[in-house]
C-alpha positions as a printed Julia matrix, in Angstrom:
262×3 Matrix{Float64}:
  23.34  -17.07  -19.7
  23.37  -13.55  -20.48
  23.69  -10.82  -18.71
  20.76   -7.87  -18.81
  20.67   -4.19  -17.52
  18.35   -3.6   -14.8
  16.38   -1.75  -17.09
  14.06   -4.89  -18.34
  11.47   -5.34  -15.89
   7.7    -4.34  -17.61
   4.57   -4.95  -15.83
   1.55   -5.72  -17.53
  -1.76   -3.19  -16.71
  -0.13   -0.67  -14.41
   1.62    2.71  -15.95
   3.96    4.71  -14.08
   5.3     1.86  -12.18
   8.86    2.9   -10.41
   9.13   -0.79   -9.43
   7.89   -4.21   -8.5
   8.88   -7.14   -6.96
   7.77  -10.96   -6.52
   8.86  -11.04   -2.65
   8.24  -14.89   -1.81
   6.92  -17.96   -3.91
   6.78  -21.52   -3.15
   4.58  -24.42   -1.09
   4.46  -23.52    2.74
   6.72  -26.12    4.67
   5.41  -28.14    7.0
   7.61  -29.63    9.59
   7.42  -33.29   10.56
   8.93  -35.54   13.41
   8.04  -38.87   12.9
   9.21  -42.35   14.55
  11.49  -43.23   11.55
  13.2   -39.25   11.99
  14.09  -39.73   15.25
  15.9   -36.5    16.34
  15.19  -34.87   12.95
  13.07  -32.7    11.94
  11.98  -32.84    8.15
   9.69  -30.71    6.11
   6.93  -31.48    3.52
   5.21  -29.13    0.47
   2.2   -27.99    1.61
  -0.01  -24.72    0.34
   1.45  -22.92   -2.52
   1.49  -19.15   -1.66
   3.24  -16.03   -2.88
   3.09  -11.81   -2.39
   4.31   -9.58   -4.17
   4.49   -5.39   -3.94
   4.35   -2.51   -6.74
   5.81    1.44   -6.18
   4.63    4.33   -8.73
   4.39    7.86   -9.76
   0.71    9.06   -9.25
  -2.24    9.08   -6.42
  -2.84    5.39   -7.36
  -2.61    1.92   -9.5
  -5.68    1.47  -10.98
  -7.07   -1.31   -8.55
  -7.73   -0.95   -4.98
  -7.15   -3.04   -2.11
  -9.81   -5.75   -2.06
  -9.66   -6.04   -6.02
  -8.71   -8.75   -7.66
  -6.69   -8.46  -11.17
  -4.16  -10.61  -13.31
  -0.58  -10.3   -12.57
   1.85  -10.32  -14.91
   5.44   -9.25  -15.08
   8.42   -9.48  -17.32
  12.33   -9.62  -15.98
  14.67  -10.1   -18.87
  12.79  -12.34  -21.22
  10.81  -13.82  -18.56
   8.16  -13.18  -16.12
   5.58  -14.02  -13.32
   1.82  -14.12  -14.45
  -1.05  -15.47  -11.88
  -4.38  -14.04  -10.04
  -3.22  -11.75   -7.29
  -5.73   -9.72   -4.91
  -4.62   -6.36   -3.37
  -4.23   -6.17    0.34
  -2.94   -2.59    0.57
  -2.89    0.54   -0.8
  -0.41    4.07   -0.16
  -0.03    7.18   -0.74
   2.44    9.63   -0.41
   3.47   13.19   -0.48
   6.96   14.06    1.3
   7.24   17.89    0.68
  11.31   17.98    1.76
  12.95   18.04   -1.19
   9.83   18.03   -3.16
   9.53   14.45   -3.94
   7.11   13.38   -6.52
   3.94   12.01   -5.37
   4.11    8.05   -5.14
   2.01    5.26   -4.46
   2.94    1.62   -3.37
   0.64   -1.51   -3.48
   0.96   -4.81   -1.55
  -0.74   -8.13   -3.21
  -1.45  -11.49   -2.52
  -2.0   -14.55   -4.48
  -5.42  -15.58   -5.74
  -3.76  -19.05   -6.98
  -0.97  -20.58   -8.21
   1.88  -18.29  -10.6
   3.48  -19.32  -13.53
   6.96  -18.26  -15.24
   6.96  -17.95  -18.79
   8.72  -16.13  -21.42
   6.98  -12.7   -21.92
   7.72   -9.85  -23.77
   6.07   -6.34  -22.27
   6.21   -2.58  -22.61
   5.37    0.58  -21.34
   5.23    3.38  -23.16
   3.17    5.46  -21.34
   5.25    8.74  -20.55
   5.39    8.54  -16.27
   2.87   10.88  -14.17
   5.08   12.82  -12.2
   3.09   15.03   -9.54
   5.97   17.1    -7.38
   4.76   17.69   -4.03
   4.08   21.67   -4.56
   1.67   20.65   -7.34
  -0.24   17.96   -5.25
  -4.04   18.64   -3.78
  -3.48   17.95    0.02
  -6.29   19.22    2.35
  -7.7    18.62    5.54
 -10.47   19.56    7.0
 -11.25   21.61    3.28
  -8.24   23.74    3.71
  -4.37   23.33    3.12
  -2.44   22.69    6.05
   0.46   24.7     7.72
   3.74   23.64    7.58
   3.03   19.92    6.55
   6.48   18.34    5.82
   4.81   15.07    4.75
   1.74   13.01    4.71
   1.24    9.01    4.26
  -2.49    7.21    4.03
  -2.52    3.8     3.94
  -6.02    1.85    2.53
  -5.85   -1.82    3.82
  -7.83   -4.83    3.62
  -8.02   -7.76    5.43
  -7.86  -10.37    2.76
  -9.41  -13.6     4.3
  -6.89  -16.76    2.87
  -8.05  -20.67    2.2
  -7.6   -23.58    0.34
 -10.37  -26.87   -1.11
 -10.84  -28.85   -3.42
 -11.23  -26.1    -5.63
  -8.32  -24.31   -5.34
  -5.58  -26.96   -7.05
  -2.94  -26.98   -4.02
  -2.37  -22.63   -4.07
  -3.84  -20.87   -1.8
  -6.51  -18.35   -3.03
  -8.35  -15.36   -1.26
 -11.41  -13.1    -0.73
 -11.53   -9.31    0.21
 -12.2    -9.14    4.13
 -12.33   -5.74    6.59
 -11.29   -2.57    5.09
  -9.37    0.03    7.24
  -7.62    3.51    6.79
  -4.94    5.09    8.46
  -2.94    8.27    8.59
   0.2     9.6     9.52
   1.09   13.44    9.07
   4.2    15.43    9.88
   4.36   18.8    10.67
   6.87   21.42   11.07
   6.69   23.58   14.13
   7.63   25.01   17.86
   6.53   21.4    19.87
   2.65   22.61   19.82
  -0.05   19.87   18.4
  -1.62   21.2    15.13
  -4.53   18.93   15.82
  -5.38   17.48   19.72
  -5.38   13.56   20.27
  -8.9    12.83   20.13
  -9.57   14.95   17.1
 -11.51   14.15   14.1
 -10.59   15.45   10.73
 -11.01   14.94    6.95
  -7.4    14.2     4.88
  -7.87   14.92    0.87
  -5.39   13.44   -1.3
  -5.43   14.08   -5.03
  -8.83   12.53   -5.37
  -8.22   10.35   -1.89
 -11.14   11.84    0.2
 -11.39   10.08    3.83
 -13.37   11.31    7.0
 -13.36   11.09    9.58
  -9.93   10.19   10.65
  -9.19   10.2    14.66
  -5.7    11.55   15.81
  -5.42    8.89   18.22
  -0.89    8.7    19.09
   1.57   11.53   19.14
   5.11    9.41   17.2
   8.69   10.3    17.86
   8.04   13.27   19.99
  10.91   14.71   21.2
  14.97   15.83   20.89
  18.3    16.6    21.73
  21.51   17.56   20.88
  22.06   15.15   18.41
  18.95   16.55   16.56
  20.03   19.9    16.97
  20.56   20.32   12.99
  16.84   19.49   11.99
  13.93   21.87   12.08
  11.1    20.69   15.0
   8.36   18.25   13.63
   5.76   16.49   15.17
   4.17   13.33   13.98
   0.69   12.14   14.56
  -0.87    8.97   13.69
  -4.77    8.39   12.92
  -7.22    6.13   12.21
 -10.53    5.46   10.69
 -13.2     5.92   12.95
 -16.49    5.64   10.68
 -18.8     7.93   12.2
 -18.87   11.78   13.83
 -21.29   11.39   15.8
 -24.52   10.47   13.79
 -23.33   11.88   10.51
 -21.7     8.84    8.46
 -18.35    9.2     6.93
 -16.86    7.65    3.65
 -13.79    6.15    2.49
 -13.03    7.15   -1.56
 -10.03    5.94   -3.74
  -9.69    7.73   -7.16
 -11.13    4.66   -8.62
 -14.03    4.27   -6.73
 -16.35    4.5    -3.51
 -15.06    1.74   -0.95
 -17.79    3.36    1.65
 -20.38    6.02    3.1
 -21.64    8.47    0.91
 -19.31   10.74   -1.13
 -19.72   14.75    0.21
 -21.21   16.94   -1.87
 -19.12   19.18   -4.11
């Protein structure tokens, strides 16, 4: 068998792709005790299942959590190919250090996945967005001292199995939810109260109304006595503000609510 450079992995669809990564495949086990095992426990095949996760340069892949797409893949001279469904979706921009702005996808399988010999390539030159030159906002304006910002686009992909489905296990988009969680440099003081409601921008990521609803790692020492201060909050989508209806947009598409104007 030869040995290959790390190098020669391709993935078909998606450009800009930093990596990717078939995390499990295989039936589910399902442990038996029967009269004949005695003290031993054995295990049968049951549903075949697998997930899998992609990081890239950019705002986003071009599919969104809930969509379904073809997934193919290419390590050496081989690769994984099989329906997939996306469960989640992130984005981030960590201004220390200036780190270029990168996205990260979880999936699911839609069905069973094959490996086959493939041969795929990129060529598209990579999308690389440092964090001065990204469009953060929130509440219309850019923030102060922001060290680094993460929204995360979920869906809660609803799993099953018939007749129908050949022995894999296949799935349909469920619940969509959004979260947020944004660090800040600064003297200790909240930039934003718990209870809060404001709108995060992201490239052409537009979400509102977002509640700060936890303060995260809040506090110090002596051991931290090299860093600068931060404070992290988390939030979450909350739908409305008040009677005015918020939305939830991707750079692909609408997921919900009605786009603001402008």
């Amino acid at each position: 068998m030869p040995v290959i450079g790390g190098w020669k992995y391709s993935l078909d669809q998606f450009t800009h792709v930093g990596e990717w990564e078939i995390e499990t495949y295989g039936p589910e086990q399902i442990a038996l005790t029967t009269e004949s095992t005695g003290q031993v426990q054995i295990s049968v095949d049951g549903v075949i299942d697998w997930q899998g996760t992609v990081t890239g340069f950019g705002y986003s892949p071009h599919v969104d959590p809930g969509d379904t797409f073809t997934f193919t893949g290419q390590v050496g001279n081989y690769g994984p190919s099989g329906p997939a469904i996306v469960s989640r979706s992130t984005v981030q921009v960590n201004y220390e250090g200036n780190r270029p702005v990168q996205w990260a996808m979880e999936f699911a399988g839609n069905g069973d996945l094959t490996i086959a010999s493939r041969t795929l390539e990129d060529t598209t030159p990579p999308e690389v967005i440092p964090a001065s030159s990204a469009v953060v906002k929130i509440n219309d304006a850019v923030p102060t001292d922001l060290a680094s910002v993460i929204l995360t686009l979920s869906n809660e992909v609803i799993g099953y199995s018939s007749t129908s489905t050949s022995g894999a296990r296949k799935r349909i988009a469920g619940r969509f939810n959004a979260a947020a969680r944004l660090t800040f440099y600064g003297e200790g003081n909240l930039p934003y109260s718990i209870g809060s409601l404001i709108a995060l921008q992201i490239g052409d990521w537009k979400i509102f109304p977002l509640k700060i609803v936890n303060l995260a790692s809040y506090g110090g020492g002596g051991e931290k006595a090299d860093q600068p201060v931060t404070v992290n909050l988390l939030a979450t989508f909350v739908g409305w503000d008040g009677n005015t209806k918020g939305y939830i947009i991707t750079p692909n598409k609408t997921i919900w609510g009605t786009p603001p104007s402008g």
